[in-house]
C-alpha positions as CSV (number, residue, x, y, z in Angstrom):
1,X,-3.7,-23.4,8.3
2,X,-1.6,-21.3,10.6
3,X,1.0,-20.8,8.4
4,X,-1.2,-19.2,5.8
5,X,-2.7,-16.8,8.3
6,X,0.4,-16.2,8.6
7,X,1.6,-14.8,5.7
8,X,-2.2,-13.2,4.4
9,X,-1.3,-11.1,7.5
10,X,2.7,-10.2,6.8
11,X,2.0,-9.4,3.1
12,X,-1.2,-7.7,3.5
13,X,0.3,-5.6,6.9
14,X,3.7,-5.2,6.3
15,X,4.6,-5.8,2.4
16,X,4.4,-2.2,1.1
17,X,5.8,1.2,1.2
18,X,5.8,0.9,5.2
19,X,2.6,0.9,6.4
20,X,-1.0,1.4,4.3
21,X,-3.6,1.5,5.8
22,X,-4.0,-2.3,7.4
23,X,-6.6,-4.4,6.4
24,X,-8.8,-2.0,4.5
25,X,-7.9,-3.0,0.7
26,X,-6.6,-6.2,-0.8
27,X,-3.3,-6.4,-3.2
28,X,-1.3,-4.9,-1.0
29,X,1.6,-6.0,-2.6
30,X,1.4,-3.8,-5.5
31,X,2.3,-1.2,-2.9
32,X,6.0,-2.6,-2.3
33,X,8.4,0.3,-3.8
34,X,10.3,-1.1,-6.1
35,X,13.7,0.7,-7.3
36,X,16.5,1.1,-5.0
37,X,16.9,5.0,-5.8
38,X,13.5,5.4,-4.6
39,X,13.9,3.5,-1.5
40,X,17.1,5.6,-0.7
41,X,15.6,8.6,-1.5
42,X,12.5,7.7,1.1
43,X,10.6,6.5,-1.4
44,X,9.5,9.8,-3.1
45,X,9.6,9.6,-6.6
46,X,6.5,10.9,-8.3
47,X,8.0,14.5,-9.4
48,X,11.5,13.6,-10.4
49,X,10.9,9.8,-11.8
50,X,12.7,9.1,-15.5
51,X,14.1,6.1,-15.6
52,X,12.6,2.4,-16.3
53,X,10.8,2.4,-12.6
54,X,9.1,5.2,-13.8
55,X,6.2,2.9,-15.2
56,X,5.4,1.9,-11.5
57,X,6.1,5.6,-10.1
58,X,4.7,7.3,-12.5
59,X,4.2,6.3,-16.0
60,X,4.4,9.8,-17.0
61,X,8.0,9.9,-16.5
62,X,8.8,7.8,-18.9
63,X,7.9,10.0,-21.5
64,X,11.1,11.8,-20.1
65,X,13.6,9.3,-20.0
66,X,16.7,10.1,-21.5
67,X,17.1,6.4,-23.1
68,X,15.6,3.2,-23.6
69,X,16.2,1.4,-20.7
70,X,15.6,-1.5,-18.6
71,X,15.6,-2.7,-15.3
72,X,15.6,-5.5,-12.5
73,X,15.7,-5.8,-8.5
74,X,16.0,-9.0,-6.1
75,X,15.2,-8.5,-2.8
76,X,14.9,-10.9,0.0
77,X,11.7,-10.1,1.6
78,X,11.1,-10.3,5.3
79,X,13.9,-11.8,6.5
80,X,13.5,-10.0,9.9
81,X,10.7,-12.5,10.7
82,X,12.2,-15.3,9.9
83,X,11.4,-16.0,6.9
84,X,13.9,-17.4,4.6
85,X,11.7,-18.0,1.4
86,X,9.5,-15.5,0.6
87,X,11.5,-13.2,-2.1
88,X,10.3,-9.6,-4.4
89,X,11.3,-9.4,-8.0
90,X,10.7,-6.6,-10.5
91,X,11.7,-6.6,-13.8
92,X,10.7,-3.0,-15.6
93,X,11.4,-1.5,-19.0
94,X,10.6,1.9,-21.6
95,X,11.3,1.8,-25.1
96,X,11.6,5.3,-26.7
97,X,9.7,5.8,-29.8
98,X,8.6,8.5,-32.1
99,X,5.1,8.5,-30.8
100,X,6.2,8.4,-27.1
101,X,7.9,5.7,-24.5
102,X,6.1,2.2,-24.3
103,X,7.1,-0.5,-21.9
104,X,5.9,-1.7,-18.5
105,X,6.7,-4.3,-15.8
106,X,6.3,-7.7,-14.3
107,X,6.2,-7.9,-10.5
108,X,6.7,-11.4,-8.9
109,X,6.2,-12.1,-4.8
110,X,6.5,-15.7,-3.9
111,X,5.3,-15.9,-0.5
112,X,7.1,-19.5,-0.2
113,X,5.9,-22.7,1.2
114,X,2.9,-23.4,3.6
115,X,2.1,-25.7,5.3
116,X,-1.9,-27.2,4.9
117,X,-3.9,-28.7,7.9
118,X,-7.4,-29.1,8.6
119,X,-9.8,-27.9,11.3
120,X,-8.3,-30.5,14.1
121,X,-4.2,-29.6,13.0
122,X,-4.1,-32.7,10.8
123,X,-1.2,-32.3,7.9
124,X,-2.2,-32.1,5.0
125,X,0.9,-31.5,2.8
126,X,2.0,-28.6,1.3
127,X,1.8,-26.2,-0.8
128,X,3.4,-22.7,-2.8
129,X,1.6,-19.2,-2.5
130,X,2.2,-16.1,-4.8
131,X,1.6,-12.7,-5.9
132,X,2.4,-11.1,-9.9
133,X,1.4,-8.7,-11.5
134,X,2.2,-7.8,-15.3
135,X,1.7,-3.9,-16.7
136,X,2.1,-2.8,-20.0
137,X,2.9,1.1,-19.5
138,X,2.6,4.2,-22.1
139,X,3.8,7.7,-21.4
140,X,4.2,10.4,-23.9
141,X,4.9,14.4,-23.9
142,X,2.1,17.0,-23.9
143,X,4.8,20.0,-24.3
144,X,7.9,20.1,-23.8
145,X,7.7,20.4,-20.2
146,X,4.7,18.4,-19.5
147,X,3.6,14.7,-20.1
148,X,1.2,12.4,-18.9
149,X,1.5,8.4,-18.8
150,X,-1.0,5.5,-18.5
151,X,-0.3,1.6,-17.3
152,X,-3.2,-1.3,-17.7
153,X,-1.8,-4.6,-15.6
154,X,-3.5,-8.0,-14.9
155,X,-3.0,-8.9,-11.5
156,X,-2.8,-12.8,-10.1
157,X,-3.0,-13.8,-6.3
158,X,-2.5,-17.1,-5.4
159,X,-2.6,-18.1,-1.5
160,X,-3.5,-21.1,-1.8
161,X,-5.5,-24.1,-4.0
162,X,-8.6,-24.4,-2.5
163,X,-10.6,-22.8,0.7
164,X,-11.5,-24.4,4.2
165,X,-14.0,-27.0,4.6
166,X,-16.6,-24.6,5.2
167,X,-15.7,-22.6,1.6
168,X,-16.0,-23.5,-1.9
169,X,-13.5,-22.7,-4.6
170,X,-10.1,-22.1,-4.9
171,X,-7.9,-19.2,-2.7
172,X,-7.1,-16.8,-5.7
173,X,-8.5,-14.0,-7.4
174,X,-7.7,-12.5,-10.9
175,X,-8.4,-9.2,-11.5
176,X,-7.3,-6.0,-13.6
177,X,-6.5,-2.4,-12.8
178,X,-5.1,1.0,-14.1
179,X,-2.6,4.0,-13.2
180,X,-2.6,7.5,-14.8
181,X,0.1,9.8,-14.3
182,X,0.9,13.8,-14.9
183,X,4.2,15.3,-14.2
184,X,4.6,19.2,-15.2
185,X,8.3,19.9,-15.5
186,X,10.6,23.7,-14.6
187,X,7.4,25.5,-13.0
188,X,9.1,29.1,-11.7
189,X,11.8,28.5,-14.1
190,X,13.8,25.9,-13.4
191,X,13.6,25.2,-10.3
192,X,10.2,23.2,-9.4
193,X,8.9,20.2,-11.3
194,X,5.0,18.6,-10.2
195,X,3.9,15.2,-10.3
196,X,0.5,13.6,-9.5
197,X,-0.2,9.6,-9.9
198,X,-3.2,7.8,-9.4
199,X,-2.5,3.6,-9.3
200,X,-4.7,0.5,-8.6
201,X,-8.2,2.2,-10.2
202,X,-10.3,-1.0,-10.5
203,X,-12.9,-3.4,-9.3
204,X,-13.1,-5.1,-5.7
205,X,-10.8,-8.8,-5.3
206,X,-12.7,-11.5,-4.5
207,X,-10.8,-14.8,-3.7
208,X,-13.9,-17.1,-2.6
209,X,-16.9,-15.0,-1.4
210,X,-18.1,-12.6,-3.3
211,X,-19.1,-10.9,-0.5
212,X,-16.1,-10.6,1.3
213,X,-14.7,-8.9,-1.7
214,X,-12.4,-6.5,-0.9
215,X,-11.1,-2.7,-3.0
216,X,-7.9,-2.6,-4.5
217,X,-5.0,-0.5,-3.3
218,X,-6.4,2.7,-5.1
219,X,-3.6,4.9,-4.0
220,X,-2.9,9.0,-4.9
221,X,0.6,9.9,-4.8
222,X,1.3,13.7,-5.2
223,X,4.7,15.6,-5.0
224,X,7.0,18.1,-5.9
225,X,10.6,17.8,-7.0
226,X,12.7,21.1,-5.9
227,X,16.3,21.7,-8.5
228,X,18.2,23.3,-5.5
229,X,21.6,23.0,-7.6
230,X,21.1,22.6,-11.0
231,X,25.0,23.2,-12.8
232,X,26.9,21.1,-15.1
233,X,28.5,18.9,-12.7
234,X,26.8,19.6,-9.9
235,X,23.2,18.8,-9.3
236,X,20.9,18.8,-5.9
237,X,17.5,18.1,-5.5
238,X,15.0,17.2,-2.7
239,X,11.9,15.7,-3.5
240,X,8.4,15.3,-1.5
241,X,5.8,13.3,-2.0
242,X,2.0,12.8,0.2
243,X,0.2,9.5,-0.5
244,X,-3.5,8.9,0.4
245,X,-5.3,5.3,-0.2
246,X,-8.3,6.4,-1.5
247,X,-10.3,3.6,-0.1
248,X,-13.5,4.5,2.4
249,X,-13.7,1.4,5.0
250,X,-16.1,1.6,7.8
251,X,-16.2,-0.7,11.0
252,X,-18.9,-2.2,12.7
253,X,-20.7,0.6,14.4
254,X,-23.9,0.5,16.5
255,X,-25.7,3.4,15.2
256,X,-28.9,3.4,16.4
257,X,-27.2,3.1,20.2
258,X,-28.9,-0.2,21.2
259,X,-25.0,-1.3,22.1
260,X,-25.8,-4.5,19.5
261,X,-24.2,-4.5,15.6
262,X,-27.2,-5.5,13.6
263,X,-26.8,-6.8,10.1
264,X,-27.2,-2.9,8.6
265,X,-24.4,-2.1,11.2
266,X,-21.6,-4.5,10.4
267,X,-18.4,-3.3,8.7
268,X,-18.1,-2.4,5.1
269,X,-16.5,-0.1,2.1
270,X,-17.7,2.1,-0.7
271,X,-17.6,1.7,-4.0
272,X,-14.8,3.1,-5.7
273,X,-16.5,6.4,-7.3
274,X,-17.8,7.1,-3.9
275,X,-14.3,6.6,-1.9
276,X,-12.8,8.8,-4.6
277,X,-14.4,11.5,-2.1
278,X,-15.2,9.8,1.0
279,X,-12.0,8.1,1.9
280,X,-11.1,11.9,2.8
281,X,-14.0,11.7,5.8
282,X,-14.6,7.9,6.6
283,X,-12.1,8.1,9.4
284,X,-13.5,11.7,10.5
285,X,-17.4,11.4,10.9
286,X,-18.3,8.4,13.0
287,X,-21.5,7.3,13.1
288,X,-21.8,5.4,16.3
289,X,-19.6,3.6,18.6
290,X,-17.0,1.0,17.0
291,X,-17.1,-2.4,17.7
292,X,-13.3,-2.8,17.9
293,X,-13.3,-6.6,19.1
294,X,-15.4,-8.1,16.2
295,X,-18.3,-9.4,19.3
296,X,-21.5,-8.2,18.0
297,X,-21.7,-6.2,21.2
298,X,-20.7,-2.3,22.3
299,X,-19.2,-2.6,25.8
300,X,-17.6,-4.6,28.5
301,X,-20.2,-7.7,28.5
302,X,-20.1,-10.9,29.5
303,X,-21.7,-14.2,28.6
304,X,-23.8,-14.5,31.4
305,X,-25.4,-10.7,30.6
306,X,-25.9,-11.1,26.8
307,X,-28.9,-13.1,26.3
308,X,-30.6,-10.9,29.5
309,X,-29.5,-7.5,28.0
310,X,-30.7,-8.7,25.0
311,X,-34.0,-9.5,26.1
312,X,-34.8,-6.3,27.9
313,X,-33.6,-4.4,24.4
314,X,-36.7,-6.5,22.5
315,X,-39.0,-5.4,25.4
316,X,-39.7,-1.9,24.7
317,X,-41.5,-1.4,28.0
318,X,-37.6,-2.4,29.6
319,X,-36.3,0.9,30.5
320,X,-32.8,1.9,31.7
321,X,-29.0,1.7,30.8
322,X,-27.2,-1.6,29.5
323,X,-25.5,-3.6,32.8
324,X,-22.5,-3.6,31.0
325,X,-19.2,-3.7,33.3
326,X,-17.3,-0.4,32.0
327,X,-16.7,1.5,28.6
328,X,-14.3,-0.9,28.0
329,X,-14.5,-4.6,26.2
330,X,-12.5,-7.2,27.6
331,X,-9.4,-6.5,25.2
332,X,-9.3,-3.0,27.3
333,X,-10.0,-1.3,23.9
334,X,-13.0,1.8,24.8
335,X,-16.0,1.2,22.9
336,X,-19.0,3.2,24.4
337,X,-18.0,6.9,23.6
338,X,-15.4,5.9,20.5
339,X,-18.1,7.7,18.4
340,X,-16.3,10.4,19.7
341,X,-13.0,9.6,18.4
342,X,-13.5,10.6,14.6
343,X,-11.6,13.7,13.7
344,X,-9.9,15.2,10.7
345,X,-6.7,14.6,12.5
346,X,-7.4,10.8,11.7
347,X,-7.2,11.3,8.2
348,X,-4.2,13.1,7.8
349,X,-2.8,10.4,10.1
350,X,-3.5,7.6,7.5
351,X,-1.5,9.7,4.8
352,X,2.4,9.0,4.4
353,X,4.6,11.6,3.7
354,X,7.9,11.2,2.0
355,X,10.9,13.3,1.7
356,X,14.3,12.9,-0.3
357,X,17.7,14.2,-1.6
358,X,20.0,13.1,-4.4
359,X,23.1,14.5,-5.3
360,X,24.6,13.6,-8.6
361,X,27.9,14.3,-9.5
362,X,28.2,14.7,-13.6
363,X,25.5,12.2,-14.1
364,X,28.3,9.4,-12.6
365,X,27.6,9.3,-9.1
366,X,24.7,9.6,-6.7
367,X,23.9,9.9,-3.2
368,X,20.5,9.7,-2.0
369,X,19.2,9.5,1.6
370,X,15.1,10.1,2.5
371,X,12.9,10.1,5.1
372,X,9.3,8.0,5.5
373,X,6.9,9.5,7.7
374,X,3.4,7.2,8.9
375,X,2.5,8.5,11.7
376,X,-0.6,5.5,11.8
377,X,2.1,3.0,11.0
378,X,4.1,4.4,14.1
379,X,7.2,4.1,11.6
380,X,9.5,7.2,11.2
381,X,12.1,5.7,9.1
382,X,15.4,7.1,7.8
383,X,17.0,5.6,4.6
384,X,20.4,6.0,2.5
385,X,21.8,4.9,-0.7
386,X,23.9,5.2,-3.3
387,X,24.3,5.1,-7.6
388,X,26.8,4.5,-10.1
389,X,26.3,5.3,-13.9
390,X,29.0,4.3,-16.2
391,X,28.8,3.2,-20.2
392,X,25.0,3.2,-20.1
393,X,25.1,0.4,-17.1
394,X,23.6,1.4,-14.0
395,X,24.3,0.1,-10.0
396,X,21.6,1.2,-7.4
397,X,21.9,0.5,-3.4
398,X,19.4,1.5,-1.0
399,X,18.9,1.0,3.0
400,X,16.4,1.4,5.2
401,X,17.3,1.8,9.3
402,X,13.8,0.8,10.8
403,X,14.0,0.5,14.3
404,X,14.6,-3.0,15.7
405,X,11.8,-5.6,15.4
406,X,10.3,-3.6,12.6
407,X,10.3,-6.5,9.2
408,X,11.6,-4.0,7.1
409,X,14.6,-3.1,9.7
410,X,18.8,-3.1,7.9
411,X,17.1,-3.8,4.6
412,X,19.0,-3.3,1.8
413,X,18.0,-3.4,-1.8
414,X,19.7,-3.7,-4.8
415,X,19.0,-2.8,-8.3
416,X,20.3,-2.5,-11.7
417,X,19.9,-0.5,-15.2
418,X,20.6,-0.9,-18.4
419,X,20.4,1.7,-21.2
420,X,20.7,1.8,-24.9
């Protein structure tokens, strides 16, 4: 089944705003930034968002939207890699009412065709994989400034129609989740508007073992929109945003220093209402020495040393050091002393930061550029865009200039509104 490793690992590593966190949550794809005025802008929208993406930004925007309004994106995904058939669609929406702005959205990633074969490369046909997700999205004022917005979306993975021989069930998991949203508009007059979004609060995924069930994407967003030029015909504003996946995953770590990863040992994650708090320290205070290669074992061994080493450790009159051949396991990757490798640093690492501008020339024409900033990603990534607005119809571009071989490298989006 190498083609469906192969996409679980692109769509769970690579399709979402850059770089999350790898491998510590699952439904990653409701990550993806949808909008091409957020993707031009860098993707920082949670301060200034007021339009029909707003229910994915922040659903709190909506409640300031100037119109009812609708809109829809096609993108192409991954074509860097390859990949000619795996494709993103969003269509997203706010109605404006007396009681506040409903709507929502429906994301759809196909992940294309697979192909299926058993343990000995046998084909076994074929078969389609994808991702949706449908919200229903409500955001109303608290003042006239201030407003905060709530979504409640079903989410559906489908990689595939059943498991390997060894698993029962099917390969997809149904589960729900919710966002909440606050924006707090002209702080210091009218120059500073706030915005804070929490998405993806719900329940581990679990495709065929339960107990392989992995956290959602519970992401915090948090940002600040700055109204540099705020005139008639003239408008300039630059927007920031800080995002932290508040998930707390652990690797395998030998703890008790017998250079073995025992059952208590073995990689896992909190709970949600715990990695509200400890996703800030998980990557800070080690416990013991990571297992980074997944062996069972802390150190450079070797097959002919294990079952001898591991003798001795069950003889507690055995005394001395573990004949290991270095710090190092045979992927070159320092295990012995990584204990010491926590530090606050990490976490603010795993954070993304996000900068942008838009310029808007009597609410006709926009230009946007951003910056995205993940510095655990390795991705420091410029992007640019444009926006027309004429009669109520709406004409987004967006860009992003990766650096070569990255998947999301000369990727351009495209996305339209409609108001009424």
């Amino acid at each position: 089944m190498k083609k469906i490793i192969f996409i679980l690992v692109i769509s769970v590593l690579l399709s979402f705003n850059f770089l999350f966190a790898q491998g510590e949550a699952s439904a990653i794809f409701l990550l993806i930034a949808p909008g091409s005025r957020a993707e031009a802008m860098g993707e920082a929208q949670v301060a200034n968002s007021n339009d029909a993406y707003s229910s994915y930004w922040n659903p709190a925007g909506m409640a300031f939207m100037p119109k009812s309004e609708l809109g829809l994106m096609h993108v192409n995904w991954l074509r860097n890699l390859g990949i000619d058939d795996m494709y993103y669609d969003i269509l997203t929406g706010g109605l404006k009412t007396s009681f506040g702005t409903v709507g929502g959205h429906v994301i759809y990633l196909n992940l294309g065709e697979q192909q299926r074969t058993d343990e000995y490369g046998n084909d076994l046909g074929t078969f389609t994989s994808y991702l949706t997700a449908a919200t229903g999205s409500y955001g109303t004022r608290l003042s006239k400034n201030s407003a905060i917005g709530i979504n409640a979306k079903v989410v559906y993975q489908k990689l595939t129609d059943k498991g390997t021989i060894q698993e029962e069930g099917k390969g997809a998991a149904l589960h729900f989740a919710f966002d909440f949203g606050y924006q707090k508009r002209k702080i210091l007059g009218d120059v500073v508007d706030f915005g804070v979004a929490v998405s993806n609060i719900g329940p581990k995924v679990t495709f065929i073992d339960e107990d392989q069930a992995d956290p959602q994407p519970t992401n915090l967003k948090l940002g600040f929109n700055f109204n540099v030029v705020n005139k008639k015909y003239h408008k300039l504003s630059i927007v920031t945003d800080m995002n932290k996946l508040l998930v707390a995953s652990y690797p395998s770590m030998d703890t008790n220093g017998d250079y073995f990863i025992s059952e208590n040992e073995k990689a896992y994650t909190d709970p949600l209402y715990k990695a509200i708090f400890t996703s800030w320290t998980d990557d800070w205070n080690y416990d013991g020495d990571i297992d980074y290669d997944n062996d069972g074992m802390i150190g450079g061994f070797t097959l002919n040393t294990i079952t001898n080493e591991y003798e001795k450790l069950q003889d507690t009159t055995v005394t001395g050091e573990i004949d290991a051949w270095g710090e190092y396991n045979e992927n070159g990757k320092k295990e012995i002393g990584s204990k010491e490798d926590g530090s606050f640093k990490n976490e603010i690492d795993k954070m993304i930061f996000n900068v942008g501008m838009e310029y808007v020339y009597n609410n006709l024409f926009f230009i946007r550029a951003g910056f995205a900033y993940d510095e655990a990603g390795d991705i420091k990534t410029p992007t640019l865009g444009f926006g027309v607005l004429y009669h109520n119809l709406g004409f987004d571009f967006g860009y992003t200039s990766a650096e070569e071989g990255h998947p999301l490298a000369n990727t351009m989006r495209f996305s339209i509104r409609m108001l009424f």
